[in-house]
C-alpha positions as CSV (number, residue, x, y, z in Angstrom):
1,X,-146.5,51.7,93.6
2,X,-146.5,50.6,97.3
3,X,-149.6,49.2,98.8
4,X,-149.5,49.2,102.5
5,X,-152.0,48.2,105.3
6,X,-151.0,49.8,108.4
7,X,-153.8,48.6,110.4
8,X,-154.0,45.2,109.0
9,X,-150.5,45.0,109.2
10,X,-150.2,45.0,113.3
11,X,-153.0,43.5,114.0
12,X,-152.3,40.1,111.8
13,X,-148.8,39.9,112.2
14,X,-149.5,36.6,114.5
15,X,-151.2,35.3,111.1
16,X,-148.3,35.8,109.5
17,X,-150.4,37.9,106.7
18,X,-147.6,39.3,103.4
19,X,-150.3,42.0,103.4
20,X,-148.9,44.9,105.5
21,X,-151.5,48.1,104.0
22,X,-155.1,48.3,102.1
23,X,-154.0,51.0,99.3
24,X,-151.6,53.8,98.8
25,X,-150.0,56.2,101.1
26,X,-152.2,59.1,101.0
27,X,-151.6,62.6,100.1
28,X,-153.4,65.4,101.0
29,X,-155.9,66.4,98.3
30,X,-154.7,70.0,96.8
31,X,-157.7,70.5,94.4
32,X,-160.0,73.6,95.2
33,X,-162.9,72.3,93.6
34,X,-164.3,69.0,94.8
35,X,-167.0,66.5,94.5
36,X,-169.1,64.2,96.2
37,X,-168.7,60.1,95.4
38,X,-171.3,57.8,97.2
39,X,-170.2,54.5,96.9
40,X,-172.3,51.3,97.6
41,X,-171.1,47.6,97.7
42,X,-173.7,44.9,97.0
43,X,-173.1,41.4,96.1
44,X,-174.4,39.6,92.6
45,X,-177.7,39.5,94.3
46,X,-178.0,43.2,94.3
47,X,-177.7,42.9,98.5
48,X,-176.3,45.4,100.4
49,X,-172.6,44.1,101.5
50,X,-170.4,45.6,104.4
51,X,-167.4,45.9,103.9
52,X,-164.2,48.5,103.8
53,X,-162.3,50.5,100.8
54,X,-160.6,52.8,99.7
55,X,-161.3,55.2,96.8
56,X,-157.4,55.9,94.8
57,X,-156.6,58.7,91.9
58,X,-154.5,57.6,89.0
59,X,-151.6,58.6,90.9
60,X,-152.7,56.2,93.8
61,X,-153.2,59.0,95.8
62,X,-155.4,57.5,98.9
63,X,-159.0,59.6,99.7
64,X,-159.9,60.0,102.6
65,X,-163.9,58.8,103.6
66,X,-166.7,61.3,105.1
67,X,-166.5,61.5,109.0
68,X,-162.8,59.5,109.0
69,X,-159.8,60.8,109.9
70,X,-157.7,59.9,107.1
71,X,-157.3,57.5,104.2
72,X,-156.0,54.9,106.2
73,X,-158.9,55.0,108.5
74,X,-161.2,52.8,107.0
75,X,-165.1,53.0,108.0
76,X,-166.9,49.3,108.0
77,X,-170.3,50.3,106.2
78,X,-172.4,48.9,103.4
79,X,-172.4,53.0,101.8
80,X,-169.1,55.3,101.8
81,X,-169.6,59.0,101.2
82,X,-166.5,60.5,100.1
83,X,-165.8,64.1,99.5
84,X,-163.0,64.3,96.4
85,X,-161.2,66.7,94.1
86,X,-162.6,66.6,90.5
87,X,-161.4,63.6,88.6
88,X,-161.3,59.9,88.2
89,X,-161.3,57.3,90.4
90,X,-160.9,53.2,91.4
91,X,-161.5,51.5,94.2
92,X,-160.3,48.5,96.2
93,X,-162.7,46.8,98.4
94,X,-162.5,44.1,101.2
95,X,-165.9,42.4,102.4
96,X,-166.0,39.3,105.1
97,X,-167.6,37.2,101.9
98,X,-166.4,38.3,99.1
99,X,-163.1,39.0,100.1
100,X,-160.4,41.6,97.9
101,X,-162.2,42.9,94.9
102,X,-160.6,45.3,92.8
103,X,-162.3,47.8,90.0
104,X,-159.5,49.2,88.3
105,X,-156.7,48.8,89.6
106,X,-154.7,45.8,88.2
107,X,-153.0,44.0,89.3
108,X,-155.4,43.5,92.3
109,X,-153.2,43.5,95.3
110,X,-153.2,44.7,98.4
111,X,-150.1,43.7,99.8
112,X,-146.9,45.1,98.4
113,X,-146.4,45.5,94.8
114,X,-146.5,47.4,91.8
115,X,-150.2,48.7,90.3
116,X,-151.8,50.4,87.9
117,X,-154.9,52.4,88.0
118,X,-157.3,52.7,85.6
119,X,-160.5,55.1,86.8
120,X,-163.8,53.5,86.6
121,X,-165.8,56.6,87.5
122,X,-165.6,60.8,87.2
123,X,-166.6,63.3,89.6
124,X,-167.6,67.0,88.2
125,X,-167.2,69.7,90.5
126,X,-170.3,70.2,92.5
127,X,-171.6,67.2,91.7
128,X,-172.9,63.9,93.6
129,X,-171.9,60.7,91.5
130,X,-173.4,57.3,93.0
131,X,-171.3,54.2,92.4
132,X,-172.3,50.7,93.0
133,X,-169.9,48.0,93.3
134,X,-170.6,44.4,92.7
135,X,-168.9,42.1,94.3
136,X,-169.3,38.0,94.3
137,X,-170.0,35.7,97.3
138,X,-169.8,32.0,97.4
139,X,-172.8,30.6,95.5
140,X,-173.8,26.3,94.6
141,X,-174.6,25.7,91.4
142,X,-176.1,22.3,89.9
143,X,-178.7,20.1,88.3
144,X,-182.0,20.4,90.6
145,X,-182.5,16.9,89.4
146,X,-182.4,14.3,92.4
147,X,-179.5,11.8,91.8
148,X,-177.2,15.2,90.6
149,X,-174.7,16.6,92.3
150,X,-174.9,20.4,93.6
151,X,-171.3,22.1,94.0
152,X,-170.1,25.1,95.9
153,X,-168.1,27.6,94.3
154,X,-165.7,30.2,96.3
155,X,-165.4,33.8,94.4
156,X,-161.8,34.5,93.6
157,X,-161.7,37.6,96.1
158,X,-161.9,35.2,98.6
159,X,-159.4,32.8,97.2
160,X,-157.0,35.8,96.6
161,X,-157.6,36.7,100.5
162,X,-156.5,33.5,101.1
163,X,-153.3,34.0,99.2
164,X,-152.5,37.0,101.4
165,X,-152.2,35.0,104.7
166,X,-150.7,32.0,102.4
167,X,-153.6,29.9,103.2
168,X,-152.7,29.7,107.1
169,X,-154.7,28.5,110.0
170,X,-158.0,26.2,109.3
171,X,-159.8,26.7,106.3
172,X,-163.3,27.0,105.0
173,X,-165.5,24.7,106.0
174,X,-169.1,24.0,105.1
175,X,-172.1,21.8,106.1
176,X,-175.0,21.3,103.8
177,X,-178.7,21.8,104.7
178,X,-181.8,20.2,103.9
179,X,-184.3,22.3,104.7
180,X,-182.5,24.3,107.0
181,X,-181.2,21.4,108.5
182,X,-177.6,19.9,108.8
183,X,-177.5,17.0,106.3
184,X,-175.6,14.4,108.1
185,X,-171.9,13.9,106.7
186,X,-172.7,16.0,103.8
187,X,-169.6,18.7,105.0
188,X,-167.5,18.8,101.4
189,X,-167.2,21.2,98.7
190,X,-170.1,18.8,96.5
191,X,-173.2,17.0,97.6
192,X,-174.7,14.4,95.7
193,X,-178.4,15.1,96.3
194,X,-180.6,11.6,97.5
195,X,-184.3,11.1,97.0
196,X,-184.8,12.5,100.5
197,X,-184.1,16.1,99.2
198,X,-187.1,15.5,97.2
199,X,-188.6,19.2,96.6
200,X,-186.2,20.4,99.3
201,X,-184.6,23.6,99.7
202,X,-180.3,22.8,99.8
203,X,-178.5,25.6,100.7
204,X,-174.7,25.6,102.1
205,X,-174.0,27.2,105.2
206,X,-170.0,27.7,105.5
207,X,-167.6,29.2,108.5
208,X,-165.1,31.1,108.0
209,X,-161.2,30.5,107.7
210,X,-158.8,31.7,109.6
211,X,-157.3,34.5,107.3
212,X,-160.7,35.4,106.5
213,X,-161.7,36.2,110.0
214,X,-158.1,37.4,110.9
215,X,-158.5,40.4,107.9
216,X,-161.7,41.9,108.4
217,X,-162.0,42.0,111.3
218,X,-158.9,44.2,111.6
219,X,-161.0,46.4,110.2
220,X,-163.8,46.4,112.7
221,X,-166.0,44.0,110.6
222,X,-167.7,40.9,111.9
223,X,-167.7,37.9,110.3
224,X,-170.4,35.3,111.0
225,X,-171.0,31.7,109.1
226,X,-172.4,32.3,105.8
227,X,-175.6,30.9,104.1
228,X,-175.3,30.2,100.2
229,X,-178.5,30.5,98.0
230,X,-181.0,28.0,97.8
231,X,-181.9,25.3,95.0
232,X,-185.1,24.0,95.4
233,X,-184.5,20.1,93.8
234,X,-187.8,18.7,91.4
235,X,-190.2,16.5,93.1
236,X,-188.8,13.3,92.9
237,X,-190.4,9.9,91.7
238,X,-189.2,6.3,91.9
239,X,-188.3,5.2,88.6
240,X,-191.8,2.4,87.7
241,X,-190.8,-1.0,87.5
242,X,-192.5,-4.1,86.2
243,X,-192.0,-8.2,88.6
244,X,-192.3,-10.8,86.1
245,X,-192.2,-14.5,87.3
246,X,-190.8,-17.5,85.4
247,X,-191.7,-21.3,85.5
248,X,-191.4,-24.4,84.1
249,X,-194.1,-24.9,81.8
250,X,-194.9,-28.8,83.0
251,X,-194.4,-29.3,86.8
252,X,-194.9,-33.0,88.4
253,X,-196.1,-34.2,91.7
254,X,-192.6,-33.8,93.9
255,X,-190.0,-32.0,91.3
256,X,-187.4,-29.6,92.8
257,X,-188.5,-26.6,91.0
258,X,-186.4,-23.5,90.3
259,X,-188.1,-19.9,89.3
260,X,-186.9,-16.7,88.4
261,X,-187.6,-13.7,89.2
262,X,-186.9,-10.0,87.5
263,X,-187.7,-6.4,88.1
264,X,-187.4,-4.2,85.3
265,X,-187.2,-0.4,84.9
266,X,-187.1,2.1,82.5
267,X,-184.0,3.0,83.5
268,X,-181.4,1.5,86.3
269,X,-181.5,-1.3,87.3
270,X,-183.7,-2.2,90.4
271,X,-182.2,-3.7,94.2
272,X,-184.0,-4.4,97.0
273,X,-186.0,-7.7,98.1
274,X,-188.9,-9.5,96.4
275,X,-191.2,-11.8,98.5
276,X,-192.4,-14.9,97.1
277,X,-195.5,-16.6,98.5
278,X,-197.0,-19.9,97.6
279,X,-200.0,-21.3,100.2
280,X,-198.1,-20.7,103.5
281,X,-195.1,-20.7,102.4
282,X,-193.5,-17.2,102.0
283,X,-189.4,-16.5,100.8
284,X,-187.5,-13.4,100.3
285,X,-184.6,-12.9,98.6
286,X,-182.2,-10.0,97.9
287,X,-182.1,-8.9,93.9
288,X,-178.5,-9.1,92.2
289,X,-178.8,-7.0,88.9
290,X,-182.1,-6.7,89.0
291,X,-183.4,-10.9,89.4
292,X,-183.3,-13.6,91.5
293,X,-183.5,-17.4,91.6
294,X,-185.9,-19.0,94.2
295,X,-186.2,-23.0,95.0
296,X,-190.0,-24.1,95.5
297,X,-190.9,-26.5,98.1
298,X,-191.7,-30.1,96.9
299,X,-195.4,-29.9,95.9
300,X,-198.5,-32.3,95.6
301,X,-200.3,-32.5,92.6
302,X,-203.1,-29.5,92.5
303,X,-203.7,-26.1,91.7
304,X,-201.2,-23.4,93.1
305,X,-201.0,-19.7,93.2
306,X,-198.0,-17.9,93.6
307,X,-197.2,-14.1,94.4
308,X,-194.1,-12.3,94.4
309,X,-193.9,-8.8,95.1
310,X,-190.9,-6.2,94.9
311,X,-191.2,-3.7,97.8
312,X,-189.3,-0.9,96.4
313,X,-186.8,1.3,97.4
314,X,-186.2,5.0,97.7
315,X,-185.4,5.4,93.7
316,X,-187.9,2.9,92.2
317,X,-191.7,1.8,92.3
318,X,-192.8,-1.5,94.3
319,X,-194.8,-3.9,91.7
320,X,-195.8,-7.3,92.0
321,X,-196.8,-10.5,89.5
322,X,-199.3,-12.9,90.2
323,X,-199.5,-16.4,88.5
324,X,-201.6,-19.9,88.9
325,X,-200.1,-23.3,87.7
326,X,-200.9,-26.9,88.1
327,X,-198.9,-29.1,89.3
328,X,-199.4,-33.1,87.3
329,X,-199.0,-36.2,88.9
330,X,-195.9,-38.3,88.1
């Protein structure tokens, strides 16, 4: 059978499109007694969708839509009334976001080829038979976990509109939002979330490619950027943590003394700086795996207190560790 796309055919020729017709070469319907088909397009989400398609017999015999003047004038629209001879009937349908969806009629091509056509729906004489058609848009999918990664996923209508124009011109692209908001360099097909997205709404808002403009809208149908759904990510909270100081047990009037200093978690391991103050004195140092090694000033005999104090960092808890030692005379 021989699927042309007259239309489609000289208006993406510059695109260099295989595709040259939507469905069959229509035939002028001989049956007395007819039908009405009313035939809706909505995505997984139950939305309404615009799109085009066409409505084929089992002998891919094209139908022609209400108020059109033939089967190969195909009426943007999210509804498509069709007036038919009794029988069965599948569809072909091309949508800005969903791209080439077929419902029985395999394989699902548009351009040039050899189908077969399985009806998916009857129409009784006299009677009005609603159809819905569900087609898929591009969706992300992940853990709403902070620290996981969220991916976006690209229905295979789209990928097989791709495959029409051989993947010509610029692609896809997307930019990830926050909020609503452009997340800065986060423009590829995963985002690893941060603790920033705490109890934030990410969504993925993504532009079209070139085939997927060029298509359509030879059809009369506009196509804008697209916004995925939403995952809202759990409130996030820095991981607790536990400072813990060690010293020499017997420190004497003038000794070089060494301490060391660890932040613990429950899980990870904690970065970031710890302060360490004794009297005036005050040092900070940079944790590698998760402790430090600070050098005391020479001290006199007497009583000391020391402080050290982990300030944190987006994915764990600040804590501190207080202590009090003596230093003896020599």
């Amino acid at each position: 059978m021989n699927l042309r796309l007259s239309r489609a055919g000289a208006l993406l020729g510059a695109t260099a499109l295989a595709a040259s017709s939507l469905i069959v070469t229509a035939t002028a319907a001989q049956a007395v007694d007819t039908g009405t088909l009313v035939v809706t397009i909505v995505d997984q989400y139950g939305r309404p969708t615009q799109g085009v398609m066409s409505v084929v017999d089992p002998a891919g015999n094209g139908q022609t839509e209400d108020g059109a003047s033939g089967p190969d004038d195909y009426v943007p629209g999210v509804t498509h009334t069709y007036t038919v001879p009794v029988g069965g009937y599948a569809f072909i349908t091309i949508t800005p976001w969903s791209g080439v969806n077929c419902f029985g009629v395999a394989p699902c091509n548009i351009a040039a080829g050899s189908t077969s056509i399985t009806p998916v729906v009857n129409v009784a004489a006299g009677a009005t038979v609603p159809q819905t058609l569900k087609v898929a848009v591009p969706t992300i999918t992940g853990n709403p976990a902070v620290g996981s990664p969220l991916s976006l996923n690209i229905p295979e209508g789209i990928t097989a509109l791709q495959a029409i124009g051989n993947n010509a011109g610029s692609p896809i692209t997307q930019q990830w939002l926050r909020g609503g908001a452009a997340i800065a360099g986060a423009t590829g097909p995963t985002y690893p979330t941060v603790p920033a997205d705490s109890a934030q709404a990410i969504t993925a808002r993504l532009s079209p490619s070139t085939v997927q403009n060029a298509l359509p809208q030879a059809y009369g149908l506009t196509v804008a950027p697209f916004t995925t759904n939403a995952i809202t990510l759990a409130t996030f909270v820095p991981a607790k943590t536990k400072t813990k100081v060690k010293l020499p047990k017997d420190i004497r009037q003038g000794d070089r003394v060494s301490l060391k200093v660890t932040v613990k978690a429950d899980s990870g391991t904690p970065d970031g700086v710890v302060a360490i103050k004794i009297g005036r004195s005050t040092v900070r140092k940079t944790l590698q795996s998760g402790s430090t090694f600070v050098n005391l000033p020479r001290l006199d005999q007497g009583r000391y207190k020391l402080s050290v104090k982990y300030a944190g960092t987006e994915y764990f808890a600040a804590s501190k560790d207080t202590l009090r030692f003596t230093v003896r005379p020599q």
